[in-house]
C-alpha positions in Angstrom: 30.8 -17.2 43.3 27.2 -17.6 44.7 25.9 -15.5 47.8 26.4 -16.8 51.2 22.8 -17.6 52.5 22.0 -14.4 55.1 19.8 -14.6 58.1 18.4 -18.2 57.7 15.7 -18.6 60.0 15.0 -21.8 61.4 12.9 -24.5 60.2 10.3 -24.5 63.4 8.8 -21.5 65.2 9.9 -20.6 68.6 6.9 -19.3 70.3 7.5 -16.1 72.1 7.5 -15.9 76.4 6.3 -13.1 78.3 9.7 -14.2 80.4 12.3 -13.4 77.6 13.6 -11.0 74.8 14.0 -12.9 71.4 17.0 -11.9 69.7 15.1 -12.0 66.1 11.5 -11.1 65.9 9.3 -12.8 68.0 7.6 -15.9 66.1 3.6 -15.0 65.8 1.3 -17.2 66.0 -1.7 -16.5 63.5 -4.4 -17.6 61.7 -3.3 -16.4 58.4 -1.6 -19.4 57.8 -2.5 -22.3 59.7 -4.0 -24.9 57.6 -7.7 -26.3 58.8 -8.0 -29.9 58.8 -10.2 -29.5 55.5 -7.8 -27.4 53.6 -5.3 -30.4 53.7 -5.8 -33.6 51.2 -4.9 -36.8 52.5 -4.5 -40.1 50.3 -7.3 -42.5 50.2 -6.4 -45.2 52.4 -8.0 -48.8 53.2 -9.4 -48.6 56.5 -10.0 -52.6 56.3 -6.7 -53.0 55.6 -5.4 -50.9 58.3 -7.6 -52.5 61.1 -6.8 -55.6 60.1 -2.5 -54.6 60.4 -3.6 -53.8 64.2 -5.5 -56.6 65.0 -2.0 -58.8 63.7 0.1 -56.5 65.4 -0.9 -55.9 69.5 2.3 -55.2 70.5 2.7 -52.6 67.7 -0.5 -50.9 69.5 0.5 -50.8 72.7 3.6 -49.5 71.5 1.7 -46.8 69.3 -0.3 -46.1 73.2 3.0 -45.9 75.1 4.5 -43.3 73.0 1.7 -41.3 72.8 1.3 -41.3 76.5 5.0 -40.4 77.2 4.4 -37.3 74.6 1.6 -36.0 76.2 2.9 -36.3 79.6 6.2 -34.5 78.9 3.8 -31.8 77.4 2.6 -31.6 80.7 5.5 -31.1 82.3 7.0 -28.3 80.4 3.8 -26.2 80.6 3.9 -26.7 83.9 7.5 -25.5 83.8 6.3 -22.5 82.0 4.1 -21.5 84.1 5.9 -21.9 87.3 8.9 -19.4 85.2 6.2 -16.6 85.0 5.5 -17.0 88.6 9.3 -16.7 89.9 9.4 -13.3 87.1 6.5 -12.2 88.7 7.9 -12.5 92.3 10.9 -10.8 91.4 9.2 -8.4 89.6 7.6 -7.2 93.0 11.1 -6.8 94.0 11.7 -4.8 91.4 8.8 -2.4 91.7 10.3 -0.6 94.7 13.3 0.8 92.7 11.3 1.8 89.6 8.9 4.1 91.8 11.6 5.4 93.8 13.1 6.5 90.0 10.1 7.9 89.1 10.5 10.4 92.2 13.6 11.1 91.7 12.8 12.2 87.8 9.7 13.9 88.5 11.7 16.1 91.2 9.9 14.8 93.9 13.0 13.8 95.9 16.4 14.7 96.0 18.6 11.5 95.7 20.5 10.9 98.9 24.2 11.8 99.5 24.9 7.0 99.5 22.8 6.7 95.8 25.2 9.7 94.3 28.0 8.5 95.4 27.3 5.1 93.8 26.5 6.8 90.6 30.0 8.0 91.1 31.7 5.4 91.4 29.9 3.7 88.1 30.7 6.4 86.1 34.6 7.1 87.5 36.0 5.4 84.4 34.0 7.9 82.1 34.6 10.8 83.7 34.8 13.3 80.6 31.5 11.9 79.2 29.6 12.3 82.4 30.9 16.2 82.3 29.8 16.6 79.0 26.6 14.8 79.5 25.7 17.7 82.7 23.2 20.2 81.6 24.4 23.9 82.3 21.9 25.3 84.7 21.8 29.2 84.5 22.6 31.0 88.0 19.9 30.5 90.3 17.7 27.7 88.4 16.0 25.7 90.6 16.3 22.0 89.6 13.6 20.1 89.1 13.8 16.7 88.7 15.0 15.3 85.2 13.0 17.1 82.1 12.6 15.1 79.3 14.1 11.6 80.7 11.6 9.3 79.2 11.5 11.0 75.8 15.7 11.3 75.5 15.5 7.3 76.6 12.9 6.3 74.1 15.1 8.1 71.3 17.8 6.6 72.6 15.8 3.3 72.3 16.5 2.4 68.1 13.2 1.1 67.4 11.4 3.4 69.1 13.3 6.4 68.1 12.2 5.7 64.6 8.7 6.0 65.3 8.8 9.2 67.1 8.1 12.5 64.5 9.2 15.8 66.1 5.3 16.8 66.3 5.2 13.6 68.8 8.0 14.9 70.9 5.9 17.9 72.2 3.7 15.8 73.4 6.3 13.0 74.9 8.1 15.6 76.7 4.6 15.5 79.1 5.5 11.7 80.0 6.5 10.9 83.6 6.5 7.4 83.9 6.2 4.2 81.7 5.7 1.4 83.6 4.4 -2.7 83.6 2.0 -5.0 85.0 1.2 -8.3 84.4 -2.3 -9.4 83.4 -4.3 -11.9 85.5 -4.2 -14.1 82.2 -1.1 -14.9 80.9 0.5 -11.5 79.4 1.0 -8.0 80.3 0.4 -4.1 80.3 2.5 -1.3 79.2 1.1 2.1 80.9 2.4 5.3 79.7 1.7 8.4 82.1 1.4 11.7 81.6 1.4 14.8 83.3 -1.0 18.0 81.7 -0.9 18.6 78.6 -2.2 20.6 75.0 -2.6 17.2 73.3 -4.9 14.8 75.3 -7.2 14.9 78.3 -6.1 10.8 79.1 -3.4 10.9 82.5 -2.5 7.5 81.6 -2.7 5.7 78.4 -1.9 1.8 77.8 -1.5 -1.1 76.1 -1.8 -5.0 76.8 -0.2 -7.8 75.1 -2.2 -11.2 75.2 -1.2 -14.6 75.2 -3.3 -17.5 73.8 -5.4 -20.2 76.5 -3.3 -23.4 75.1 0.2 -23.3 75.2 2.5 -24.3 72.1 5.6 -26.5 71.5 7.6 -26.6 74.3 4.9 -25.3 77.0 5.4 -21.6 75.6 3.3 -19.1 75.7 1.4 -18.0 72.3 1.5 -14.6 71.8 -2.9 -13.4 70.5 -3.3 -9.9 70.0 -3.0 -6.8 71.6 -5.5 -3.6 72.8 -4.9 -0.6 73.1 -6.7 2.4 75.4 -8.6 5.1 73.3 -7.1 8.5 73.4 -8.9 11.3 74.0 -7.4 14.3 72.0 -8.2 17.9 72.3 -9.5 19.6 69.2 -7.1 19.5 66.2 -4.7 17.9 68.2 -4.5 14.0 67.1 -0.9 13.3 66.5 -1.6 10.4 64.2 -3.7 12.5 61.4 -2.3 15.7 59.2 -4.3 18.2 57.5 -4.1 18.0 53.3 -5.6 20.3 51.0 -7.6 18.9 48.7 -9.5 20.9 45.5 -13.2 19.9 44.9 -15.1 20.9 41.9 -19.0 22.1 41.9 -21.0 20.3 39.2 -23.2 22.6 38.1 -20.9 26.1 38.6 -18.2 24.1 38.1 -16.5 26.0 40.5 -13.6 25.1 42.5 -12.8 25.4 46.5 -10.0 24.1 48.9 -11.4 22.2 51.5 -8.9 20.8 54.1 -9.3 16.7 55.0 -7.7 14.5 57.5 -5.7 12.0 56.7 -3.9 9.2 59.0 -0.3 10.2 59.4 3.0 8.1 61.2 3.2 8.9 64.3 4.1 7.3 67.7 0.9 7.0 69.1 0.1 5.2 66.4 1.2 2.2 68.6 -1.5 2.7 70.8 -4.2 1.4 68.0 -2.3 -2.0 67.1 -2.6 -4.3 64.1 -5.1 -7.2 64.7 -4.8 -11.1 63.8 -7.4 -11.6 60.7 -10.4 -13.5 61.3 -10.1 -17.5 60.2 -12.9 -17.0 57.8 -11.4 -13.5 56.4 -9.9 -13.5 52.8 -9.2 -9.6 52.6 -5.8 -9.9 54.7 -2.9 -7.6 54.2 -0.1 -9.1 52.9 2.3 -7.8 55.3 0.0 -8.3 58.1 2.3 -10.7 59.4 5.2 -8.6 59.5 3.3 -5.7 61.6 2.1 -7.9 64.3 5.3 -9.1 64.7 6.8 -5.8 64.8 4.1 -4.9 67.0 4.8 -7.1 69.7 8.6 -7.0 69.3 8.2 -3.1 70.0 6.3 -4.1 73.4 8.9 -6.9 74.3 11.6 -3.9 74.2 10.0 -1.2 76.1 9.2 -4.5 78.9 12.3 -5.9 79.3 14.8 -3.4 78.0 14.0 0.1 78.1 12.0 0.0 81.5 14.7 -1.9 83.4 17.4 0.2 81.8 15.6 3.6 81.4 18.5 5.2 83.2 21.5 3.6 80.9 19.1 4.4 77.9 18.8 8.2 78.7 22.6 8.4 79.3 23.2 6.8 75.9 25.7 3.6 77.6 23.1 0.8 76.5 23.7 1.8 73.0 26.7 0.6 73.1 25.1 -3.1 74.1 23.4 -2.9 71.0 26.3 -1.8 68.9 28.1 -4.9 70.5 25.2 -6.7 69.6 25.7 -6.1 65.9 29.5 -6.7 65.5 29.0 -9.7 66.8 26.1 -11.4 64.5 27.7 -14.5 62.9 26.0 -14.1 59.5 27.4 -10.8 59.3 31.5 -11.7 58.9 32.8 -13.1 55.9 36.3 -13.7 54.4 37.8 -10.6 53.0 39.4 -12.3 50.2 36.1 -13.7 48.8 34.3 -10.2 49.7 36.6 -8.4 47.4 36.4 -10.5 44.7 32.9 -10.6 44.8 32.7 -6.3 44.6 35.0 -6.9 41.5 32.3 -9.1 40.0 29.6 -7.0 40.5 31.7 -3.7 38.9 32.2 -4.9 36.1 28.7 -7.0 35.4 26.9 -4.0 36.5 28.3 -1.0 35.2 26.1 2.1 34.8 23.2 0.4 36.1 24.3 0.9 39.3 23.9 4.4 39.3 20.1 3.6 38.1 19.6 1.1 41.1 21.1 4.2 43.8 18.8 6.2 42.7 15.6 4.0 43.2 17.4 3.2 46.5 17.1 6.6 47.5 13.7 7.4 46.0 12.1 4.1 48.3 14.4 5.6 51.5 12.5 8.8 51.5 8.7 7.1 51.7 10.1 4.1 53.8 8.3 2.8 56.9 10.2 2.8 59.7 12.5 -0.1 60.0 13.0 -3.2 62.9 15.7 -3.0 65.3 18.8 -4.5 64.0 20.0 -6.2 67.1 18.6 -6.9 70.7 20.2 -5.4 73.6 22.2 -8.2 75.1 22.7 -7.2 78.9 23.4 -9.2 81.9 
């Protein structure tokens, strides 16, 4: 029985919105592989002939006119609609501002929260009552309290594709963050800025990054996602994060003696996301193949931290948006099938495969322990 066809993606590409999360990977849009006009062969064809099927058809032409018109006029229209989105997300997005400094207070230990916003934190968390008494750090007799340590860093490993980026060399460092936080850009696209408070690692207090969108808008009036910068960090000596020391044995030619000299050598690490893949030139021919697939995974990365781990930091450091996201995944379509059919199917492939499947486990296993970290499986879906 053949394979049900997983994960078909569509035939068209949705452009991505800096007003929306996709739920796959955002579509990039990239010169890698758009075709120039010279790179495509067209068949000969008889302009004489052509003319003269216009000049004998009029009301073909100004039917050809009409249509074209209509078409670029509804172009019009939805980039217009497009634009005037942005504008209502940015206007609420001021609203929004308010609450996500008066967080950041309340984390850094700059305020108490008031005697109404703990009682409404109550009354959320009434129905979970024995996970909110687990979830209370022990204070030792006379601690002071200070804020929320850690809360960004226990959020972003809470955060699935984020949490597999982040090495345990880059949580000494995270556990300096105070604040991540979002602006939009006076073109169309937007800024993610990480602070930080003192620190053994860096001498930067803020470090960001800015997603860009393209002038001309695509199908639909969307936005077209560019490219994205990042700001340079300045690390303290031996410090960089995203380089390891290796030893490496060099030989003299003349003594032919032999030392052990120590080399830097790029390394994954978090901050890693700070020095993002760029689109190739239209002219380059030396392009990664999986070039593609990182800017993509680039700017999904900054669509979560925008629009679900910022809004929901709180629900992310308490661990309740995971289960959105497990939600998320029981309920993909392409992922149910019929049992009756699944079962006969594993039958099938015990017996046709026999000991090679131990062989194929253990190059399974081999690739898992040098793997890249992987996409998110599933998007948050949150009202």
């Amino acid at each position: 029985m053949s394979e049900p066809i997983r994960n078909k993606k569509a035939d068209f590409p949705v452009a991505p919105t800096p007003q929306n999360t996709p739920a796959n990977n955002a579509p990039i849009s990239s010169h890698a592989q758009q075709p120039g006009v010279s790179s495509i062969e067209e068949e000969s064809l008889d302009k004489a002939a052509a003319a003269s099927l216009f000049a004998r058809n009029p009301a073909l032409v100004s039917m050809i006119q009409g249509k074209l018109g209509q078409l670029k006029e509804h172009s019009k229209l939805e980039a217009q609609f497009q634009e005037e989105v942005l504008e209502l997300e940015k206007k609420y997005f001021g609203k929004f501002t308010p609450l996500y400094e008066r967080r950041s207070t309340i984390v850094n230990g700059g305020v108490e929260p008031t005697e109404a916003e703990v009682e409404a934190g109550k009354e959320d968390e009434l129905s979970d009552e024995e996970e909110e008494t687990k979830e209370e750090p022990k204070k030792e007799e006379g601690e002071a309290a200070n804020g929320i340590p850690e809360f960004w860093l226990s959020a972003m490993k809470n955060q699935i594709s984020l949490a597999e980026m982040i090495t345990e060399r880059d949580e000494e460092a995270l556990k300096h963050l105070t604040d991540i936080r979002m602006e939009y850009l006076d073109r169309p696209g937007f800024r993610l800025i990480f602070e930080f408070s003192e620190n053994e690692f860096f001498t930067n207090k803020t470090i960001s990054k800015s997603y860009f969108y393209k002038d001309e808008s695509g199908y639909g009036g969307d936005f077209i996602y560019d490219h994205a910068d990042g700001s340079k960090i300045d690390w303290k000596e031996d410090k960089d994060l995203t380089l390891r020391l290796e030893s490496k044995k060099q030989r003299n030619k003349n003594t032919k003696q032999t030392r052990v000299v120590k080399i830097s050598v790029p390394t994954e690490s978090f901050f890693n996301f700070f020095s993002p893949p760029q689109p190739p030139a239209e002219d380059d021919d030396s392009v990664a193949s999986d070039i593609e697939e990182r800017l993509e995974l680039d700017y999904q990365l900054g669509e979560d931290i925008k629009e679900k781990l910022i809004p929901r930091a709180i629900d992310w450091f308490t661990g309740e948006a995971l289960q959105f996201e497990e939600l998320g995944e029981d309920f993909e379509g392409d992922e149910f099938e019929d049992e009756d059919d699944e079962d006969e199917e594993d039958e099938d492939e015990d017996e046709d495969l026999g000991s090679d499947r131990d062989v194929d486990e253990e190059d399974t296993d081999e690739e898992d322990g040098t793997s890249k970290p992987k996409k998110e499986a599933a998007e948050c879906k949150q009202n």
